[in-house]
C-alpha positions in Angstrom: 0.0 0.0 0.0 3.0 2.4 0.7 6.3 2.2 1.3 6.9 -0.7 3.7 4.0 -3.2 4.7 4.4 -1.3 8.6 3.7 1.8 6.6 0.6 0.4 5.2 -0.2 -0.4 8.2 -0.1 2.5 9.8 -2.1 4.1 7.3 -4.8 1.6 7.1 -5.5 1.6 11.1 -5.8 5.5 10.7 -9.2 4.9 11.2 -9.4 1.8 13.1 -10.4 3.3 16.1 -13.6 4.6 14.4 -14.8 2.2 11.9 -14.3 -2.1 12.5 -12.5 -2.2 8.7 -9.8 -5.1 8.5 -6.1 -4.3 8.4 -4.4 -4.2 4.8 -0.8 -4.4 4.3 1.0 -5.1 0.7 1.4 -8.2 0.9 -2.1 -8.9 2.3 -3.8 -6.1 0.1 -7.4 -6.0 0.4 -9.7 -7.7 -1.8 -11.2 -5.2 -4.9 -14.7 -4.4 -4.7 -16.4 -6.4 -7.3 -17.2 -3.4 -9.5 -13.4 -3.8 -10.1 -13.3 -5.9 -12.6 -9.3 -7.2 -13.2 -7.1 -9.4 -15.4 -3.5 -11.0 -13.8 -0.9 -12.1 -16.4 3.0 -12.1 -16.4 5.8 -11.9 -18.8 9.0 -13.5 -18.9 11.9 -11.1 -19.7 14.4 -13.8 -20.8 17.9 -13.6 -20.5 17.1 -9.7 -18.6 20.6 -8.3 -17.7 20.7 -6.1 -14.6 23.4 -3.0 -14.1 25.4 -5.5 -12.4 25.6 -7.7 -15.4 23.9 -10.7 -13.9 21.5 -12.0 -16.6 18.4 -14.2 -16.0 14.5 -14.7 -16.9 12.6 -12.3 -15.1 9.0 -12.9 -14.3 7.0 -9.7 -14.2 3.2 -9.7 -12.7 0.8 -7.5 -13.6 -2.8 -6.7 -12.8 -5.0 -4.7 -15.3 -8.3 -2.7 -15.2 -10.1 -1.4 -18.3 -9.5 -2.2 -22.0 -6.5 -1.4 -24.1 -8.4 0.6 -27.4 -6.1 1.7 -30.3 -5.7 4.8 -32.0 -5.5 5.6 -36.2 -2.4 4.7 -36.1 -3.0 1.4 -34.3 -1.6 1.7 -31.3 -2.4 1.6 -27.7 -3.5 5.2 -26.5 -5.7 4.6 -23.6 -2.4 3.1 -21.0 -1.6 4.3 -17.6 0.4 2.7 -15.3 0.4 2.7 -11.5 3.8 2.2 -9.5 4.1 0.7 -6.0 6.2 1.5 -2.9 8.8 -0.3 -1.7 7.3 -3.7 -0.1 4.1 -3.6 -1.9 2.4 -4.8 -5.3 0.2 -3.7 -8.1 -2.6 -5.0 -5.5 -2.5 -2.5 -3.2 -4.4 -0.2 -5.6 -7.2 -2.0 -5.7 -7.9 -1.0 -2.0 -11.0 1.3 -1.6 -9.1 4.3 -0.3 -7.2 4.2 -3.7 -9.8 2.0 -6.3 -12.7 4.3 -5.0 -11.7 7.6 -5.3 -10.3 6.9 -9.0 -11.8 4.4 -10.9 -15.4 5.0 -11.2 -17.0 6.9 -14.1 -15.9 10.1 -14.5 -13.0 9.9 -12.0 -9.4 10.4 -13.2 -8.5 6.5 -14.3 -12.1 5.7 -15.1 -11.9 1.9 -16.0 -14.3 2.4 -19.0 -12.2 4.9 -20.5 -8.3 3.8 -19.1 -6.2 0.5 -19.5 -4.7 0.9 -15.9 -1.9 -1.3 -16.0 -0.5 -2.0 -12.1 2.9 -3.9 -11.9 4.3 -6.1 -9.6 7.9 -4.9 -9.6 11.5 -7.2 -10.0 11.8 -8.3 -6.0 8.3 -8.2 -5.1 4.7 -9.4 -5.1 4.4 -12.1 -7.9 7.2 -11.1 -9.5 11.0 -12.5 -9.7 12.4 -12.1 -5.9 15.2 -13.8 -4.0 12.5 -15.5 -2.1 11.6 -17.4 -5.0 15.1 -19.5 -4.4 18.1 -17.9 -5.0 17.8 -15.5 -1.7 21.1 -13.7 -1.5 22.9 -14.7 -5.0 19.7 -13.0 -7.0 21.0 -10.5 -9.1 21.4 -7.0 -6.9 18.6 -4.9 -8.6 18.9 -1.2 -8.2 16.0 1.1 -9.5 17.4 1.5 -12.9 17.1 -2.0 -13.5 13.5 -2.1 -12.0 12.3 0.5 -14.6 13.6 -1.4 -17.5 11.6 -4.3 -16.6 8.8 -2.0 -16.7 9.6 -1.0 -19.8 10.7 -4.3 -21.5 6.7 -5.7 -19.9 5.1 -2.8 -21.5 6.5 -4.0 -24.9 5.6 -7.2 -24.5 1.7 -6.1 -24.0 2.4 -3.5 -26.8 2.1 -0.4 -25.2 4.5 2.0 -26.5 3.1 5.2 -24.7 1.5 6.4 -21.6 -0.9 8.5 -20.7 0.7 8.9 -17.6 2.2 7.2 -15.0 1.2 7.4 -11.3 4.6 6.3 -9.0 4.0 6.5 -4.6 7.2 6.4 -2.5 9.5 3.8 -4.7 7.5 4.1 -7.7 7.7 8.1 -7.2 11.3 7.7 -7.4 10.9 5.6 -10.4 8.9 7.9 -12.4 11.6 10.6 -11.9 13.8 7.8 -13.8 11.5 7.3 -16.5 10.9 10.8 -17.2 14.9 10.9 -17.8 15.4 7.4 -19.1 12.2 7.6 -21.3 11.4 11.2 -22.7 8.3 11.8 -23.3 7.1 7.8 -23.2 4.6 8.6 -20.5 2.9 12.0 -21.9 2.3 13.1 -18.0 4.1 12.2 -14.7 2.8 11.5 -11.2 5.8 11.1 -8.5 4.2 11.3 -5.2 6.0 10.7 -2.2 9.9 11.5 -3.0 12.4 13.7 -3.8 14.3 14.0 -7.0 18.1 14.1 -5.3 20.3 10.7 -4.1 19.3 8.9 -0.9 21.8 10.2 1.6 21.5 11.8 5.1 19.1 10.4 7.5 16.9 8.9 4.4 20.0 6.1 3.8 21.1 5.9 7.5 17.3 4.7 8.4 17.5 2.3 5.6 21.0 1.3 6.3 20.0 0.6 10.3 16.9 -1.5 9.0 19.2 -3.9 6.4 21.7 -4.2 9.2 19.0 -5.0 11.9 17.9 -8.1 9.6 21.5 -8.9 8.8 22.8 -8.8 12.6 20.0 -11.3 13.7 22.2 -14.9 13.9 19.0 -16.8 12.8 19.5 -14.6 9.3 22.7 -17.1 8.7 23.5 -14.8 5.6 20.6 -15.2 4.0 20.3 -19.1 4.1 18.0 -19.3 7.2 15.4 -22.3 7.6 12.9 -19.7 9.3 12.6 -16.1 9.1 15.1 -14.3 11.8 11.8 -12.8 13.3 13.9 -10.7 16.0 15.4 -9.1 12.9 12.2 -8.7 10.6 11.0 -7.1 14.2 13.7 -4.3 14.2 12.9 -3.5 10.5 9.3 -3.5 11.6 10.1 -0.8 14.3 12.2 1.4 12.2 9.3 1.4 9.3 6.8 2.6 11.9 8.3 5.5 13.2 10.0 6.4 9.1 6.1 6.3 8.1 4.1 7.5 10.9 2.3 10.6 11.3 3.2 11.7 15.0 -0.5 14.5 15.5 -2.1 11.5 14.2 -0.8 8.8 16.1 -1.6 11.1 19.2 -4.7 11.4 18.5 -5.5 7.9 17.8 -4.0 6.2 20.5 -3.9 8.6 23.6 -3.1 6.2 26.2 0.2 4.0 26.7 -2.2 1.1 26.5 -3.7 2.0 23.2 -0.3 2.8 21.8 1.2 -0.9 22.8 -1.9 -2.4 21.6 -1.7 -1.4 18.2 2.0 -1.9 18.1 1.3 -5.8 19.1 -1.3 -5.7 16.4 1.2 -4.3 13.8 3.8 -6.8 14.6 1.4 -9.8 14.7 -0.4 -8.6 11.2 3.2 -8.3 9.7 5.4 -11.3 10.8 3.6 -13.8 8.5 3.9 -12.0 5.3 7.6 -11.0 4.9 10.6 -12.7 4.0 14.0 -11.2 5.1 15.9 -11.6 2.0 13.5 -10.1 -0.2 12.9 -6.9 2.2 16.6 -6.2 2.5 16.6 -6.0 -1.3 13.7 -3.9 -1.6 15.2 -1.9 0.7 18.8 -1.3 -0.9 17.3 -0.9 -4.4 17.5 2.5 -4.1 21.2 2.7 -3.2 21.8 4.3 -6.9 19.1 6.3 -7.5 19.9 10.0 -8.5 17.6 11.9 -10.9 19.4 14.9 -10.0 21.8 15.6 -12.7 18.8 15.6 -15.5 15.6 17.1 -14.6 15.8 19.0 -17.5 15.0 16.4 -19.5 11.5 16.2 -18.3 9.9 18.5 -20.2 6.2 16.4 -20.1 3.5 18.0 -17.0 4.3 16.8 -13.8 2.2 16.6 -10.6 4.5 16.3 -8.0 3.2 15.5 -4.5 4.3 15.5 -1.3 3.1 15.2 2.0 4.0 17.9 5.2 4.5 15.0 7.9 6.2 12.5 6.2 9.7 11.9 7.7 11.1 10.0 5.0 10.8 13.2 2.6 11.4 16.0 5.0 9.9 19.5 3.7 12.6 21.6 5.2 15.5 20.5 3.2 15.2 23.0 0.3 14.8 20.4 -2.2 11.9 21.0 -3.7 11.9 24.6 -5.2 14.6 24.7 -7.6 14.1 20.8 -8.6 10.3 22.2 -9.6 11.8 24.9 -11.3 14.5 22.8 -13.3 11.3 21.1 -15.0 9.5 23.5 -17.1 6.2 21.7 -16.8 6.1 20.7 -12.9 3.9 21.7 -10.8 4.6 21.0 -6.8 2.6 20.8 -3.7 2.6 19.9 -0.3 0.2 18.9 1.4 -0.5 20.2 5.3 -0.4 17.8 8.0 -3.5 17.0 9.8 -5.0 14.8 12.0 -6.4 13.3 9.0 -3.1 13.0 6.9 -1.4 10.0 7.1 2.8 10.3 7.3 4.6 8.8 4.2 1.3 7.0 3.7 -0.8 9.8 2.4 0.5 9.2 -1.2 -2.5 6.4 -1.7 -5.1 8.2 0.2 -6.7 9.7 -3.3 -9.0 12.2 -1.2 -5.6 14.1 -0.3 -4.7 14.7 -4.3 -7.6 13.5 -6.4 -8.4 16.8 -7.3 -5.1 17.8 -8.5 -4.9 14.5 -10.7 -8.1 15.4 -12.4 -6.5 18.8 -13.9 -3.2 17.0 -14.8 -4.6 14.6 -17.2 -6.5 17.6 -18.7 -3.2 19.1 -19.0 -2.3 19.4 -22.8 0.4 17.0 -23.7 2.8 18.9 -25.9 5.9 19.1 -24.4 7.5 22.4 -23.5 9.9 24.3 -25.9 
């Protein structure tokens, strides 16, 4: 749902202490309405070589709402694809908070009008992933390489443009790469949740603590571990909540030290079942090269970039922000003020927060700037 399953988490039980809904994490997404009609399918990107130059068949999920229709000149012209956050799946877009606010007639990615196309990407979901046997000798994926699997599954369903694509957290990050990578592929971009500058400073050293949490447990064994060091997972688990939480809102919520340890214990007990320690340390570390920095020029397409006030993984005092917007000639920035309401890192998939905004980006012409 967002950036780590804890994080999902966190935003999901927002509301838990006023409404009985179930808990939803990534890799336990909640189940689509049945207005949501969907189609599952994978490709196999054989012989895929990674920045590393590791080569092997890659399996890429994907999940699909809406019918691909064809322009005069044949091709697809109806595509937009939805981009996850580290430890989650195409899924997690199918929960109501999301599906809801965005795919019903009229609404921005209305399913009788879009093909939305929603990935499951390299190291997670249904996707290729160490998990799936080689744990710790599976080829060491950064985001560049994540992006070109993206691309590589898009020609296999013959899409060869965008309407736009739609990244939260990770898949933020990654649409900053394809607007460099791939000019003018996607003919609108939607990064929310990230910044467009290397992750250093306390961004890496969170990250850093959380790999090195799993890796210090002895039950981890370097990866070849007959059951999951669950005293590691649990550190990671603890670092994830306080890198995703909203702090007014958790206050609110959970007033009393009683409340607060009970929905830790909940958090913990939702979460230990559903991760495996290999594949979260790569998911994790994929970002270790990621740098859109030198290039934001080159995205010359309408961008609606989104950030949230509270979200400590993407601080909005760092000065960041302003010039990168202004270094993109059709960018438009916002931040959105913390609340009560808001939800840390997690407000990227709460479509009330930004809905609006998305409507008047895909009316945005698509010509790019001269």
């Amino acid at each position: 749902m967002r950036f780590l399953p804890l994080l999902a988490l966190l935003a999901a039980t927002s509301v838990a202490s006023q409404t009985t809904q179930p808990v939803a994490t990534p890799a336990n997404p909640a189940p689509a309405p049945a207005r949501w009609p969907t189609k599952e399918g994978d490709v196999t990107l054989p012989a895929f070589r990674f920045k590393t130059g590791e080569t092997m068949d890659v399996r890429m999920h994907y999940t699909t709402l809406g019918t691909p229709r064809r322009g005069p000149d044949g091709q697809i012209n109806n595509a937009v694809m939805v981009l996850h956050g580290t430890g989650g799946s195409g899924k997690q877009f199918l929960s109501p908070q999301f599906a809801d606010e965005l795919y019903g007639p009229g609404q921005p990615f209305d399913i009788t009008r879009h093909y939305v196309i929603l990935p499951d990407n390299i190291g997670h979901g249904a996707s290729s992933k160490p998990s799936d046997g080689k744990r710790m000798a599976f080829p060491k994926y950064d985001y560049d390489d994540m992006v070109a699997a993206q691309k590589a599954m898009l020609d296999k369903l013959g899409v060869t443009r965008l309407q736009v694509i739609l990244g939260t957290s990770m898949g933020c990050m990654h649409g900053f790469v394809w607007g460099e990578t791939y000019p003018g592929f996607a003919e609108r971009l939607a990064p929310f949740a990230c910044l467009p500058v290397p992750i250093a400073g306390m961004n890496r050293m969170w990250r850093k603590m959380l790999i090195d949490g799993i890796k210090a447990d002895p039950a981890w064994q370097g990866g070849n571990y007959t059951s999951q060091p669950e005293q590691g997972l649990r550190t990671a688990a603890s670092l994830s909540i306080i890198a995703g939480s909203n702090p007014l809102a958790l206050q609110k919520q959970y007033p009393t030290r009683a409340a607060a340890e009970a929905f830790l214990a909940e958090a913990f007990a939702k979460n230990s079942a559903n991760r495996d320690a290999n594949d979260y340390i790569y998911q994790v570390d994929a970002s270790r090269n990621y740098d859109p920095s030198p290039m934001l020029e080159k995205i010359t397409v309408p961008v609606l970039w989104i950030n949230s006030e509270d979200d400590f993984i993407n601080p909005s005092g760092y000065g960041i922000t302003e010039p990168a917007e202004k270094r993109m000639p059709r960018a438009t920035f916002r931040l959105i003020a913390a609340t009560p309401e808001t939800k840390g890192h997690g407000t990227h998939t709460w479509a009330k927060f930004w809905k609006a905004d998305l409507a008047r980006l895909m009316a945005e012409p698509v010509t790019p700037a001269r």
